[in-house]
C-alpha positions as protocol buffer text, in pm:
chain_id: "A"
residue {
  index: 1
  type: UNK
  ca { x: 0 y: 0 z: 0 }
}
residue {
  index: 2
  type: UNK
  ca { x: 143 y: 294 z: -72 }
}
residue {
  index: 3
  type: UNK
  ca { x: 294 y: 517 z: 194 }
}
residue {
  index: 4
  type: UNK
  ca { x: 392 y: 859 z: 56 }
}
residue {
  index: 5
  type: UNK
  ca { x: 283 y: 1167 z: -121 }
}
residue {
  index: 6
  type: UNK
  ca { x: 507 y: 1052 z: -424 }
}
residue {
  index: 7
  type: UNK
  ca { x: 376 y: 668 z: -409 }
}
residue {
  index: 8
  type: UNK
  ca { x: 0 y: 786 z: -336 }
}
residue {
  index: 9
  type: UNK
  ca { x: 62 y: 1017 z: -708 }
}
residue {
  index: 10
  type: UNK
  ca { x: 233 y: 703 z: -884 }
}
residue {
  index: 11
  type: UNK
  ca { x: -98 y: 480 z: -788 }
}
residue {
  index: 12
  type: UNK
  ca { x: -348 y: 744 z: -884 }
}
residue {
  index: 13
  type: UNK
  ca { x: -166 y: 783 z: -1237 }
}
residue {
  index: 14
  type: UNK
  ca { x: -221 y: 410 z: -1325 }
}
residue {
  index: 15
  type: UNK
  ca { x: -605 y: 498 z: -1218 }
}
residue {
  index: 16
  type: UNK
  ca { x: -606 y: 800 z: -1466 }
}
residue {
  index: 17
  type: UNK
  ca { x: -382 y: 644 z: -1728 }
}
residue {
  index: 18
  type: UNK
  ca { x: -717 y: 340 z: -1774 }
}
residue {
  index: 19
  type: UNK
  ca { x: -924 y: 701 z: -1795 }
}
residue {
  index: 20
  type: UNK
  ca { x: -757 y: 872 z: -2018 }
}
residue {
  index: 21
  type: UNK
  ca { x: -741 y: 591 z: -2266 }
}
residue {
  index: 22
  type: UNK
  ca { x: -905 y: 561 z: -2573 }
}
residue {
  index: 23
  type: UNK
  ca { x: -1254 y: 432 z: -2612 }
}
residue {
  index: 24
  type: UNK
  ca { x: -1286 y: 491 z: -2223 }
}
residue {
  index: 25
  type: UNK
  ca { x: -1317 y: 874 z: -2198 }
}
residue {
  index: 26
  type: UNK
  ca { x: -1439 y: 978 z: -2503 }
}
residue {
  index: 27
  type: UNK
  ca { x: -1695 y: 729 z: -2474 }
}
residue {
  index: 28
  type: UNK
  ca { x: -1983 y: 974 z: -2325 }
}
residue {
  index: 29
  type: UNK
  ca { x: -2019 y: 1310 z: -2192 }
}
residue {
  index: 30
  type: UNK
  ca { x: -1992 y: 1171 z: -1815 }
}
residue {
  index: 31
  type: UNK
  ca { x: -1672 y: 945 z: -1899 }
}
residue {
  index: 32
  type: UNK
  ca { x: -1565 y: 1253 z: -2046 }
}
residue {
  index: 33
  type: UNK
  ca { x: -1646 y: 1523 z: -1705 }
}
residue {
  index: 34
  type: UNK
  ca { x: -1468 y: 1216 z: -1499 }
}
residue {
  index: 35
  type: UNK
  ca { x: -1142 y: 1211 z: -1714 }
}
residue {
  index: 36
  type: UNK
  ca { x: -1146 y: 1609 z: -1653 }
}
residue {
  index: 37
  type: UNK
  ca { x: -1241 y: 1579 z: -1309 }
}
residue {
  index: 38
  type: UNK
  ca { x: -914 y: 1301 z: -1240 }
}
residue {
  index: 39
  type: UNK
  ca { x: -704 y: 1554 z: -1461 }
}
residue {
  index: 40
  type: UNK
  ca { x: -791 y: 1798 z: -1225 }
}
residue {
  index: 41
  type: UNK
  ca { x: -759 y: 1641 z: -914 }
}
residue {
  index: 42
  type: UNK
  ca { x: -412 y: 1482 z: -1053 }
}
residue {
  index: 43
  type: UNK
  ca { x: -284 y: 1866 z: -1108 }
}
residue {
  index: 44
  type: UNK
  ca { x: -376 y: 1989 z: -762 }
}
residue {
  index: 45
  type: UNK
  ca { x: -220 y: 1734 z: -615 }
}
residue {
  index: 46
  type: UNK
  ca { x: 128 y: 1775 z: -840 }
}
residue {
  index: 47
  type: UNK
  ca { x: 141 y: 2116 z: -804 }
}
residue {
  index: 48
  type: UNK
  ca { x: -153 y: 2314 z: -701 }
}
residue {
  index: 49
  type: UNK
  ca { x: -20 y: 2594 z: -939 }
}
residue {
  index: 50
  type: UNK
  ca { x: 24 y: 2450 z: -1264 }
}
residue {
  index: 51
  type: UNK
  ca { x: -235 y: 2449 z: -1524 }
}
residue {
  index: 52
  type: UNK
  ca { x: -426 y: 2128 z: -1558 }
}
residue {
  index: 53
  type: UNK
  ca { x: -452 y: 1965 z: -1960 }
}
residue {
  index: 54
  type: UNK
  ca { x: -771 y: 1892 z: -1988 }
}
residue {
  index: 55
  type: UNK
  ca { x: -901 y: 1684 z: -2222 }
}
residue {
  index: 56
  type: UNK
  ca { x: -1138 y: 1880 z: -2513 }
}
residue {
  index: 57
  type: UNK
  ca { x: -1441 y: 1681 z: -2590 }
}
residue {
  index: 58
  type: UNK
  ca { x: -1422 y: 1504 z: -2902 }
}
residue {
  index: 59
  type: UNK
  ca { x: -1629 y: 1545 z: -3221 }
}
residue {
  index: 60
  type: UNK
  ca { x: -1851 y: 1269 z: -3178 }
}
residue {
  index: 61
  type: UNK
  ca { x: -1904 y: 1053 z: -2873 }
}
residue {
  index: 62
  type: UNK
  ca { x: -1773 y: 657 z: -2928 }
}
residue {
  index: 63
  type: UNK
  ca { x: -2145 y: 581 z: -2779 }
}
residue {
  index: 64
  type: UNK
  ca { x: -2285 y: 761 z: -3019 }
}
residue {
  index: 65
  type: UNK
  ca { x: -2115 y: 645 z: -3326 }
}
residue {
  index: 66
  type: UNK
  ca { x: -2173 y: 280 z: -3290 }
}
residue {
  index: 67
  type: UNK
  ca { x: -2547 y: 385 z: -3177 }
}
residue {
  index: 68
  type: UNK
  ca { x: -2610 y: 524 z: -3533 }
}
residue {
  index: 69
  type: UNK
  ca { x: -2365 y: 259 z: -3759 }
}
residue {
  index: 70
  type: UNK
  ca { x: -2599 y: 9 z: -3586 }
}
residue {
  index: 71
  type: UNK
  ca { x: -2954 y: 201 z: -3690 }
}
residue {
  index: 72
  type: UNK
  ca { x: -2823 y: 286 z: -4030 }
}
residue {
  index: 73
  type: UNK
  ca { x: -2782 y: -13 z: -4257 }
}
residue {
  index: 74
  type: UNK
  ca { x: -2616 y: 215 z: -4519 }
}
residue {
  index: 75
  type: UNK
  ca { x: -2360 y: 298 z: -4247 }
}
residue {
  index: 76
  type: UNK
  ca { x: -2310 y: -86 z: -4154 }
}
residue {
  index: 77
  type: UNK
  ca { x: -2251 y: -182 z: -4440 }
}
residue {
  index: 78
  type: UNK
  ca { x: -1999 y: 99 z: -4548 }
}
residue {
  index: 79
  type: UNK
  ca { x: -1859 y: 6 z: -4195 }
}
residue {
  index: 80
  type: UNK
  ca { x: -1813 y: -340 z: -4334 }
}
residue {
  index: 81
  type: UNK
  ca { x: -1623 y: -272 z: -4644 }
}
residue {
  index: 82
  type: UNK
  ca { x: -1430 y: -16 z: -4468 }
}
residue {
  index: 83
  type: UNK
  ca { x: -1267 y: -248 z: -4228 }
}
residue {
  index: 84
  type: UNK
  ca { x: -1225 y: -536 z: -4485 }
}
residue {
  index: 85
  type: UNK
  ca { x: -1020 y: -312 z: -4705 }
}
residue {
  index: 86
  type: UNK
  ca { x: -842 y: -230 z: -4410 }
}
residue {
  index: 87
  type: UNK
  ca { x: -768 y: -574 z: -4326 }
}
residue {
  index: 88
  type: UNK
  ca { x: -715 y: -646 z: -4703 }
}
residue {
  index: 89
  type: UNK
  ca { x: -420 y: -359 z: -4733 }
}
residue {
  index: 90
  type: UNK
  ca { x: -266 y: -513 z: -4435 }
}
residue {
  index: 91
  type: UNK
  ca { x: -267 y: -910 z: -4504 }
}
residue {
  index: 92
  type: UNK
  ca { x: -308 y: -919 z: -4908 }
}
residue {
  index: 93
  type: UNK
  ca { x: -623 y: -1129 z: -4824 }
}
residue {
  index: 94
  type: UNK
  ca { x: -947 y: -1040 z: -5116 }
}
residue {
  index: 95
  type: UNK
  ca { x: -1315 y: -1003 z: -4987 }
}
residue {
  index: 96
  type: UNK
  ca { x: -1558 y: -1056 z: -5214 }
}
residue {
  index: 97
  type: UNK
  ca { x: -1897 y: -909 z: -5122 }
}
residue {
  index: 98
  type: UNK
  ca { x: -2225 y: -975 z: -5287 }
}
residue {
  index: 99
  type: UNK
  ca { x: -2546 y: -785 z: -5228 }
}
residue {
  index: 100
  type: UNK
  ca { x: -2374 y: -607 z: -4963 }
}
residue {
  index: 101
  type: UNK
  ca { x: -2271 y: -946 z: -4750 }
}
residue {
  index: 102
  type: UNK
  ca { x: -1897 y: -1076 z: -4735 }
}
residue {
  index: 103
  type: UNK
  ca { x: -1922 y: -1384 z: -4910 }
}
residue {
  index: 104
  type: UNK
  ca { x: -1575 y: -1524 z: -4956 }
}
residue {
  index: 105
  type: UNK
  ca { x: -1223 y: -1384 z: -4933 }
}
residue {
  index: 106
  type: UNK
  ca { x: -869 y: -1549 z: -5052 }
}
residue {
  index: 107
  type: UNK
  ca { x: -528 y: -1482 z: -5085 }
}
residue {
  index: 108
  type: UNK
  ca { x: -406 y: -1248 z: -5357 }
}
């Protein structure tokens, strides 16, 4: 258990280092006000006069994105060919789609 100002700062950075990761505070506004918040409370408690770096909110909310890919079946399915390209550029595997559903994919 940690003992000292210096250990009790080392501890709460692990804490705020899972916060500040991606897909965890940017997933809503609240995930967002509680990365700020730990920012916050992280500066005051390094050095009560510095400025803190907040994080700025982004443009969409993660939530929020995968809410409307999954109502939108134009969106899904853009989503779809998107990440198989992706995956194609990376491995040199081809997907072959037909009537908007992956059907088979091979080596180039």
């Amino acid at each position: 258990m940690p003992q000292t100002h210096d250990e009790l700062i080392k501890e709460y950075e692990k804490l705020l280092d899972i916060q500040l990761s991606p897909g965890n505070w940017d997933v809503n506004s609240y995930m967002h006000g509680m990365a700020n918040g730990m920012i916050l409370f992280h500066s005051l408690a390094k050095d009560p006069h510095a400025d803190p770096d907040f994080k700025d909110a982004p443009m969409y909310w993660k939530s929020k994105f995968w809410q409307t890919i999954k109502k939108s079946k134009q969106l899904r399915l853009y989503f779809q060919w998107v990440i198989a390209s992706i995956i194609s550029s990376i491995t040199g595997l081809e997907f072959e789609f037909k009537n908007n559903t992956l059907i088979t994919y091979q080596e180039q």
